[in-house]
NULO-474973 format. One record per residue: residue in one letter; x, y, z of N, C-alpha, C in turn. Coordinates in steps of 0.02 Angstrom, whole numbers, padded with zeros to 5 digits, always signed. Layout:
N
AXYZXYZXYZ...
END
This chain:
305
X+00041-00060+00000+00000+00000+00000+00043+00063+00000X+00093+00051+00045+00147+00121+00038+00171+00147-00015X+00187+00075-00070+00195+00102-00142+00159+00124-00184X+00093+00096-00168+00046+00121-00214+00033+00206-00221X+00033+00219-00135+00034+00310-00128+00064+00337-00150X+00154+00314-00128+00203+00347-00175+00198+00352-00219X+00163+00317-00277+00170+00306-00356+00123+00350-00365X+00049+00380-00321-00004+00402-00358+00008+00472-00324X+00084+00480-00270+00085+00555-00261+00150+00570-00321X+00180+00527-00329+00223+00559-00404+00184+00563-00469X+00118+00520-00461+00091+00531-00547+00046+00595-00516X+00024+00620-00474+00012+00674-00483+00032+00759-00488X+00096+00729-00517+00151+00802-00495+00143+00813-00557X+00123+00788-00624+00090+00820-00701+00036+00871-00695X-00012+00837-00638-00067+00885-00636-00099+00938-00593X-00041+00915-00547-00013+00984-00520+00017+01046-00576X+00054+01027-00595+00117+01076-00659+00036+01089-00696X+00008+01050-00713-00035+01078-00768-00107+01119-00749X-00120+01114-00691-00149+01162-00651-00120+01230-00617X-00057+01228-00604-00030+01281-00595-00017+01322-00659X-00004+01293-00722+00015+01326-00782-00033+01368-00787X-00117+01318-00805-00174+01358-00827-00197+01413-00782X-00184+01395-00705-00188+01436-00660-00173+01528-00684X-00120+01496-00708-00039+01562-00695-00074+01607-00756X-00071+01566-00818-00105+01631-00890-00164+01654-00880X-00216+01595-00864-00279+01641-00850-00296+01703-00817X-00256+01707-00742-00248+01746-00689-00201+01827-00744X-00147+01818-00779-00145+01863-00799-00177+01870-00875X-00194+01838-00915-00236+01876-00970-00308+01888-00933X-00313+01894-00889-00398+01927-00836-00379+01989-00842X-00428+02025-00868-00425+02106-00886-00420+02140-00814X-00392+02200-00795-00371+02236-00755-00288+02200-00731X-00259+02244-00669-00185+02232-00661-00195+02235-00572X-00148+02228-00547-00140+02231-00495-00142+02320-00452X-00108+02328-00486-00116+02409-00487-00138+02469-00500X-00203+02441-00519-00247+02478-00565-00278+02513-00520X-00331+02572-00534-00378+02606-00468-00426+02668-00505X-00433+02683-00470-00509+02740-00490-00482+02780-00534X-00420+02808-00505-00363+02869-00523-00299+02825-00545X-00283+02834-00589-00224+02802-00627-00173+02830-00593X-00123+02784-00572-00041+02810-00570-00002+02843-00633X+00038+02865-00584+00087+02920-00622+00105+02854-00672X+00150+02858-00734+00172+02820-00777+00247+02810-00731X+00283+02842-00703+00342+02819-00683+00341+02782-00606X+00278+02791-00582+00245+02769-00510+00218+02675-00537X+00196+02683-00603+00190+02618-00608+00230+02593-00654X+00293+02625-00670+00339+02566-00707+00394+02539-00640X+00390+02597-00596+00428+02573-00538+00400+02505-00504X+00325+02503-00492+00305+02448-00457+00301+02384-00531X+00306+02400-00559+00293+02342-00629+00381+02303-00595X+00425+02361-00605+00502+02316-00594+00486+02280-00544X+00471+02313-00481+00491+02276-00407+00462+02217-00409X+00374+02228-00453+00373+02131-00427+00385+02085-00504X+00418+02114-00542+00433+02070-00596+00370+02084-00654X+00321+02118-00646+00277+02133-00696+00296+02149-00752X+00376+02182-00791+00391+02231-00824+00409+02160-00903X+00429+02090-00847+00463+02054-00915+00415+02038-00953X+00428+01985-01005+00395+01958-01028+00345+01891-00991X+00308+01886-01019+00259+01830-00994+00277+01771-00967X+00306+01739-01044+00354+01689-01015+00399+01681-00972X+00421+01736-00968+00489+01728-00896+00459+01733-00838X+00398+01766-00850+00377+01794-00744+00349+01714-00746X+00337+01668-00778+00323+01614-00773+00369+01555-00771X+00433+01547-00795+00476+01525-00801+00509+01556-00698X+00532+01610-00720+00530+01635-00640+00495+01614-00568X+00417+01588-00615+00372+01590-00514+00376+01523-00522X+00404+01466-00571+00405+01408-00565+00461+01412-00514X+00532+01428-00521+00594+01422-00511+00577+01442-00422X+00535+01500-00427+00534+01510-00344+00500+01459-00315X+00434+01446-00342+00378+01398-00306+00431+01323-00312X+00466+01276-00339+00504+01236-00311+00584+01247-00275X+00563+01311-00258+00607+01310-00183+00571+01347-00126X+00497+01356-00131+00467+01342-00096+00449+01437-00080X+00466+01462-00131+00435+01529-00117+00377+01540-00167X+00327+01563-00143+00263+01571-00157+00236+01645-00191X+00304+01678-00178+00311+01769-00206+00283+01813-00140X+00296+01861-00164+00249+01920-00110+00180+01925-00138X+00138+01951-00077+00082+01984-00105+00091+02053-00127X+00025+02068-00192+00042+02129-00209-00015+02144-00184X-00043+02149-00129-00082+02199-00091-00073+02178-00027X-00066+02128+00005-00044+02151+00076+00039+02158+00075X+00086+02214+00072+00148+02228+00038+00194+02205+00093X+00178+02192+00144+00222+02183+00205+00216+02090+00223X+00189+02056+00169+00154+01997+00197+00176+01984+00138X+00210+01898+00130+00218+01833+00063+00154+01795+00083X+00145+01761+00033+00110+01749+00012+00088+01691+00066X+00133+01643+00078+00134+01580+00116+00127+01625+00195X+00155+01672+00215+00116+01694+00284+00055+01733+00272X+00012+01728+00230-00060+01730+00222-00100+01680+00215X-00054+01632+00185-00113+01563+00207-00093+01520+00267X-00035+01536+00290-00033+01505+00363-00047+01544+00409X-00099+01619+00409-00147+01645+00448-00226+01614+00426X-00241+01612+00377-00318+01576+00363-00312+01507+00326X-00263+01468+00330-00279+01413+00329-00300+01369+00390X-00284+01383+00439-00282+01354+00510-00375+01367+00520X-00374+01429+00507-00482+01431+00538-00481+01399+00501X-00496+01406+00396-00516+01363+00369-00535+01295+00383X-00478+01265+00397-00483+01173+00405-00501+01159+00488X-00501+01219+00526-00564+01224+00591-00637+01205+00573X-00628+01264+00543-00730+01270+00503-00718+01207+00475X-00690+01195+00421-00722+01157+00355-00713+01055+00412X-00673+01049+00452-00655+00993+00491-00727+00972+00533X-00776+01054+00560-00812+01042+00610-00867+01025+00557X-00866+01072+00498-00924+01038+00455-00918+00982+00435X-00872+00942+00408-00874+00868+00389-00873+00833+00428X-00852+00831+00482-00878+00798+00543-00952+00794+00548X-00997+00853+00563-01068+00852+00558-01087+00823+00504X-01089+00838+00435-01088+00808+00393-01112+00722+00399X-01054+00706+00399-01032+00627+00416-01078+00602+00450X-01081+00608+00509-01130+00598+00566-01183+00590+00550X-01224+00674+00517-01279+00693+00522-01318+00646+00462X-01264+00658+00413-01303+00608+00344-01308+00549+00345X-01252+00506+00410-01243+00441+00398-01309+00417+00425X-01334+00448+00489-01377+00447+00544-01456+00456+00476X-01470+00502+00471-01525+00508+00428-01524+00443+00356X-01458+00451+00333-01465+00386+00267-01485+00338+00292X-01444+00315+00379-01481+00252+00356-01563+00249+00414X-01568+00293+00437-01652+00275+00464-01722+00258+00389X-01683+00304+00337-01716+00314+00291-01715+00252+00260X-01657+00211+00252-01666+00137+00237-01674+00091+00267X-01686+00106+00338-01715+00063+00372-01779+00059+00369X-01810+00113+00339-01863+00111+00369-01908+00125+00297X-01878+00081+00242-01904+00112+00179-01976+00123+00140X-01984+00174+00097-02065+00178+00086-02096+00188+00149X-02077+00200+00196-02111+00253+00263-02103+00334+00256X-02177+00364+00312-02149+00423+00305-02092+00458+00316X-02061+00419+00367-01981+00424+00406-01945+00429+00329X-01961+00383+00266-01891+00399+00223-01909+00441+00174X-01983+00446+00167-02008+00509+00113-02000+00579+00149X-01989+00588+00215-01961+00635+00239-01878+00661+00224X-01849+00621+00251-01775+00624+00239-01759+00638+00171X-01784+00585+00112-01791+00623+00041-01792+00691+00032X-01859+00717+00056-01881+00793+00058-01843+00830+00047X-01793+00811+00107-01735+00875+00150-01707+00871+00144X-01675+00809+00128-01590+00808+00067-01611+00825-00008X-01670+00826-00060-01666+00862-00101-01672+00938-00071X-01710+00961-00027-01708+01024-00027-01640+01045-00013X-01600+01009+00040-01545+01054+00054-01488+01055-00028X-01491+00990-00046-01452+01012-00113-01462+01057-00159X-01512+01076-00160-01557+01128-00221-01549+01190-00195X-01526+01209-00115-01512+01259-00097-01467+01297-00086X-01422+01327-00120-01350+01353-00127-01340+01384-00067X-01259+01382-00051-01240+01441+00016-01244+01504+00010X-01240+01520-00045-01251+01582-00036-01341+01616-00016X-01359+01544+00000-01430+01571-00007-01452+01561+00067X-01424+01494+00079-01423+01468+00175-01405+01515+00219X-01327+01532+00188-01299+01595+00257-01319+01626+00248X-01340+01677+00202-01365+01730+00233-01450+01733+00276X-01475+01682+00258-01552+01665+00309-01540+01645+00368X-01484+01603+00377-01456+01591+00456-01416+01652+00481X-01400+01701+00452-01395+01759+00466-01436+01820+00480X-01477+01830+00450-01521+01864+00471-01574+01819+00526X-01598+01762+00502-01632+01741+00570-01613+01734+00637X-01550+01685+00646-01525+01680+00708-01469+01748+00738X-01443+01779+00687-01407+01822+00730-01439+01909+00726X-01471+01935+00679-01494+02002+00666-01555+01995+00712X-01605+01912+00709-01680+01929+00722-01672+01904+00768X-01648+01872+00786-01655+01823+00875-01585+01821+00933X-01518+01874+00867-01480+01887+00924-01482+01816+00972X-01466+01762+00943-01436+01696+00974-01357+01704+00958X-01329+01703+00895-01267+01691+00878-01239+01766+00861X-01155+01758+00868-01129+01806+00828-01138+01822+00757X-01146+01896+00716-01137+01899+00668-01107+01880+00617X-01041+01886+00635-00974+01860+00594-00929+01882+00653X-00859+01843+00608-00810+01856+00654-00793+01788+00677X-00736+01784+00715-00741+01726+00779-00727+01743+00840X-00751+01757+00881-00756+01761+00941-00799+01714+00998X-00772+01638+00994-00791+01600+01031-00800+01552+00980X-00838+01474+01039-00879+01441+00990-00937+01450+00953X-00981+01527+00989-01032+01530+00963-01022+01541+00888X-00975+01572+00865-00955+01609+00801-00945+01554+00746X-00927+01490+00794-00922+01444+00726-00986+01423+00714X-01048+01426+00741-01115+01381+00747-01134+01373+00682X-01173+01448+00664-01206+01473+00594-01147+01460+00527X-01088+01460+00532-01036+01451+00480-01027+01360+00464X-01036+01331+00518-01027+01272+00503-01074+01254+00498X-01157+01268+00520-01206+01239+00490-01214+01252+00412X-01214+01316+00385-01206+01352+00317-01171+01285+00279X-01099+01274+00301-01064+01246+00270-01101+01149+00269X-01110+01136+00322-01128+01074+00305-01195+01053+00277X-01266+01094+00278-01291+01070+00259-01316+01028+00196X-01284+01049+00142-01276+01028+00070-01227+00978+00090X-01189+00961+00124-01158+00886+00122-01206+00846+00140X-01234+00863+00201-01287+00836+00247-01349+00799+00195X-01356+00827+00159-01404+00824+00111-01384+00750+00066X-01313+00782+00021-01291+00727-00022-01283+00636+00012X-01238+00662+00082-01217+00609+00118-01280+00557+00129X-01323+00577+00137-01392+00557+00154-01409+00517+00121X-01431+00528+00059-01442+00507-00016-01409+00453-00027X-01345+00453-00022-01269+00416-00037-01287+00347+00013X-01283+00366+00075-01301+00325+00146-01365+00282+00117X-01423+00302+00114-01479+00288+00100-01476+00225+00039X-01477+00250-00024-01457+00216-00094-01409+00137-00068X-01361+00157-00034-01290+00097-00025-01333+00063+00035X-01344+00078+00084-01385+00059+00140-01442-00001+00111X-01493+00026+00071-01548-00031+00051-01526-00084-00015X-01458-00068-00032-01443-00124-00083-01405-00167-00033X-01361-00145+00026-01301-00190+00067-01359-00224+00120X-01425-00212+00147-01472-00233+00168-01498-00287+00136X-01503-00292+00046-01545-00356+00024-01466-00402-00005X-01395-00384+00006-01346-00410-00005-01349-00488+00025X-01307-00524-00001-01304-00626+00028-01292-00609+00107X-01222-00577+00112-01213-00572+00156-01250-00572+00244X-01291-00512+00204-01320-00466+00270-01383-00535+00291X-01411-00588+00210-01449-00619+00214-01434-00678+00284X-01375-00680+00266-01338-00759+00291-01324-00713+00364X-01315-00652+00368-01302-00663+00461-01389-00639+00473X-01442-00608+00450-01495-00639+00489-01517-00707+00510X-01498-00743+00446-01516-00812+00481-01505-00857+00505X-01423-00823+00536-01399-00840+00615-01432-00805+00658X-01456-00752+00649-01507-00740+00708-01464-00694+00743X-01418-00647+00717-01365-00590+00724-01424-00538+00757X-01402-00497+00791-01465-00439+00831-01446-00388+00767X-01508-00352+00740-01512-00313+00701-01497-00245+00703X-01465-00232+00770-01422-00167+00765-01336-00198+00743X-01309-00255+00748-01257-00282+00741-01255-00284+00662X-01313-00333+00636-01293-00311+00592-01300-00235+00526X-01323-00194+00562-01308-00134+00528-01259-00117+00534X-01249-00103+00595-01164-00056+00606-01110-00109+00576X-01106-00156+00593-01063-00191+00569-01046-00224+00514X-01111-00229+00461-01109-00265+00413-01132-00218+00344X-01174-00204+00355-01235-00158+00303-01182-00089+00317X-01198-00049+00345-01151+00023+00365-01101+00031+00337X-01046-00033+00364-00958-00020+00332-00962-00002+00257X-01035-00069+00223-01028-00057+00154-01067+00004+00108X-01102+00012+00171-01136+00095+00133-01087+00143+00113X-01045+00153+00183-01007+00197+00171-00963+00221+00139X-00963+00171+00077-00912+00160+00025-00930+00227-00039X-00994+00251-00046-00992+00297-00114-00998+00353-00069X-01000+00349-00005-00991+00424+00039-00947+00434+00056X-00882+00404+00060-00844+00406+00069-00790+00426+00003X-00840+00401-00060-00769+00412-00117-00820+00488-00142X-00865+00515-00106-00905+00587-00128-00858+00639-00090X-00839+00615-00022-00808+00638+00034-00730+00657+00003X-00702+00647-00017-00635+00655-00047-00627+00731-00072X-00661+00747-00133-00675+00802-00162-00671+00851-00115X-00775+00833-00095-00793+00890-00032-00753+00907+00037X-00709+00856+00047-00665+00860+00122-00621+00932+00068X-00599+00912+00037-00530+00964+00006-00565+01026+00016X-00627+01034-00032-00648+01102-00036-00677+01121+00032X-00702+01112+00073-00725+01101+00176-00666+01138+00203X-00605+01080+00182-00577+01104+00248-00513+01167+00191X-00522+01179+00158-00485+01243+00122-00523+01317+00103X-00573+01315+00124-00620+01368+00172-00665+01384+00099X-00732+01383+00109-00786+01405+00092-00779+01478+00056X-00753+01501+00010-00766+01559-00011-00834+01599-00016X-00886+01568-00011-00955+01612+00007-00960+01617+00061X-00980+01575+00109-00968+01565+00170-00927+01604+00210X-00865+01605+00203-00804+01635+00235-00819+01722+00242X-00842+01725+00162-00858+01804+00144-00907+01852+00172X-00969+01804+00178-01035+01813+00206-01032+01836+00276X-00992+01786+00314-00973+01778+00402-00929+01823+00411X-00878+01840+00378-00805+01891+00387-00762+01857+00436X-00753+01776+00398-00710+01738+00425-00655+01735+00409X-00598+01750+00423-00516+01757+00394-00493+01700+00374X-00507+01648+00347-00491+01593+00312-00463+01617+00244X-00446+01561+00198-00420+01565+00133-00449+01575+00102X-00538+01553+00111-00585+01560+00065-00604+01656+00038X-00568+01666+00094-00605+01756+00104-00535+01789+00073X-00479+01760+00090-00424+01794+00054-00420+01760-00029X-00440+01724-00035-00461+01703-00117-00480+01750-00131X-00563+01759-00124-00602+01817-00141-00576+01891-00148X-00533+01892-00082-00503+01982-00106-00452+01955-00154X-00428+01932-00146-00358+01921-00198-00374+01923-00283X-00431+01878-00282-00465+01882-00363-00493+01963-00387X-00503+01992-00329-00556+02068-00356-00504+02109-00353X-00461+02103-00314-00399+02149-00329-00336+02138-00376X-00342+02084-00399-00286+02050-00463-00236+02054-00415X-00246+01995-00358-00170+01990-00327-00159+01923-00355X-00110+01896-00401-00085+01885-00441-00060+01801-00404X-00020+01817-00343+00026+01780-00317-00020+01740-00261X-00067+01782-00228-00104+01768-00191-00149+01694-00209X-00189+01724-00261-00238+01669-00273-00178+01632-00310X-00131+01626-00328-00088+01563-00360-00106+01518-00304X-00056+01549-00233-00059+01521-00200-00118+01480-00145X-00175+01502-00165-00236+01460-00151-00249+01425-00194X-00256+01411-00259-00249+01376-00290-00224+01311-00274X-00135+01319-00283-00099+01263-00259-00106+01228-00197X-00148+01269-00163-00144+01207-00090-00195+01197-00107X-00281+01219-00141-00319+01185-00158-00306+01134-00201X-00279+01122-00237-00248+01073-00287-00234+01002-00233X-00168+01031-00197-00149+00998-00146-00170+00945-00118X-00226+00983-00077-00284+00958-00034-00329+00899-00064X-00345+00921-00139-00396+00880-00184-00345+00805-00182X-00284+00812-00201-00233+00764-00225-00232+00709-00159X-00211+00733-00100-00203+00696-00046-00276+00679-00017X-00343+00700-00028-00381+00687-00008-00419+00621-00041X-00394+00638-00103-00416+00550-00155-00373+00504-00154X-00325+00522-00123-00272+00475-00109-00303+00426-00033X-00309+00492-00005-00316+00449+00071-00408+00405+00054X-00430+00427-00004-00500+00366+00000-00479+00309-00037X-00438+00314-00083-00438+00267-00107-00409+00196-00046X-00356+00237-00008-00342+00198+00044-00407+00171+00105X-00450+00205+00104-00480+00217+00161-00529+00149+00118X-00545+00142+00024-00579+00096+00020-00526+00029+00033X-00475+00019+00033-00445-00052+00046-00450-00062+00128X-00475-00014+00157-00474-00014+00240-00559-00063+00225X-00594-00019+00208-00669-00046+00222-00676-00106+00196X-00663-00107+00131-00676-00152+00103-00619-00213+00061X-00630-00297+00110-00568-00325+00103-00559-00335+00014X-00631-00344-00041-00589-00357-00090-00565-00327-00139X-00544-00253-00102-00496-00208-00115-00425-00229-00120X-00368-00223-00160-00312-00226-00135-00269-00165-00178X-00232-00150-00146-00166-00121-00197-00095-00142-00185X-00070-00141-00250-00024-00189-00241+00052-00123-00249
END
């Protein structure tokens, strides 16, 4: 198994390079500059800042260049926070990020596994035409549409939670519900679907009629194997969770990566969003890595060789 990782964290160092490439041109053929503003700079005010951060060469070289830095592990400066690189801006909001996005997939997990499978336990009841309901509704309902209603209800109208910000645990409540409910939703679905096929499976047949107690065999038998397409859904969504919610983050005025993405894109900071990018990349890479492992854990007739 150790080799297998190694092999699938070196075959992904192509698509890394090829995500950072497309990254890099798009970001500068995007109309406006880093330096741009209401009131134009002097012409010698902005050929001075063009030299300092390398804006002045050609295309190819500032690219040839941020390769040469980024594998020795410099990430560039930012061109708007001027006193700050790039990598000590995401090791200030990466840390909340994978706070928030950790407490939501946790709920998540839980919350969907818990609802999928009552819903297949209990199938063609109102118990699972309910649960249906509310995992299509929550999928059909975007965040940008959740937080701000858990915003105005619980914190403007009922003054339960903080607005934004973090100041305590209350501050994470409304951010991590925002954030999980659309997992909550999918997980459900996922749970549910795998749940009533691993229920009419040989298996599950042959330990009822040993006469196995029927909470045993869920958790133990039916469950492990549900959790197999929620778990390979989970890969993706863990990356983007715990590398911070850009609506979310924005909405709350949570200092995560997701919120320095966002300024970084509206202000053409250049180096900035590279560098969210690449640890989103990152994140995606090691997170399908660790399911694919996580399916030879669950399931024995998995192997890698």
């Amino acid at each position: 198994m150790l080799s297998y990782a190694i092999r699938r964290l070196l075959g992904a160092i192509p698509t890394l390079f090829f995500i950072i490439t497309a990254a890099f041109f798009m970001m500068r053929l995007a109309p406006g500059g880093p330096f741009d503003q209401e009131r134009a700079l002097e012409a010698t005010v902005m050929a001075n800042l063009n030299a300092t951060f390398g804006l002045d060469e050609p295309l190819w070289k500032q690219y040839v260049i941020y390769l040469g830095n980024l594998v020795q592990g410099d990430m560039g400066p930012s061109f708007v926070y001027r006193d700050l690189k790039v990598h000590q801006i995401l090791a200030i909001g990466l840390p909340v990020s994978i706070k928030l996005g950790g407490m939501a997939l946790a709920l998540a997990m839980l919350v969907g596994s818990a609802l999928g499978s009552i819903a297949a336990l209990r199938q063609n009841s109102a118990v699972d035409y309910g649960v249906i309901a509310v995992a299509t509704f929550g999928i059909t309902i975007p965040n940008f549409v959740v937080a701000p209603v858990l915003l105005l209800v619980f914190a403007l109208y009922f003054d339960i939670f903080p607005a934004g910000g973090l100041n305590g645990w209350q501050s994470y409540v409304l951010p991590v519900i925002a954030l999980s409910l659309p997992q909550i939703a999918v997980v459900a679905r996922l749970i549910r679907g795998a749940m009533i096929e691993a229920l009419r499976s040989d298996h599950v047949r042959t330990a009822r009629a040993y006469g196995l107690p029927t909470r045993m065999i869920v958790i133990k038998h039916a469950l492990r194997a549900a959790c197999l397409p929620a778990i390979s859904y989970m890969g993706p969504a863990a990356a983007a969770l715990l590398t911070g919610s850009i609506v979310v983050e924005q909405i709350f005025g949570i200092p995560g990566i997701g919120r320095y993405f966002v300024q970084g894109a509206l202000n053409r900071d250049y180096t900035l969003v590279m560098g969210t990018v690449i640890v989103v990349a990152l994140f995606v890479v090691i997170f399908n890595l660790i399911v694919d492992l996580l399916y030879a854990v669950l399931d024995p007739r998995v192997r890698y060789d």
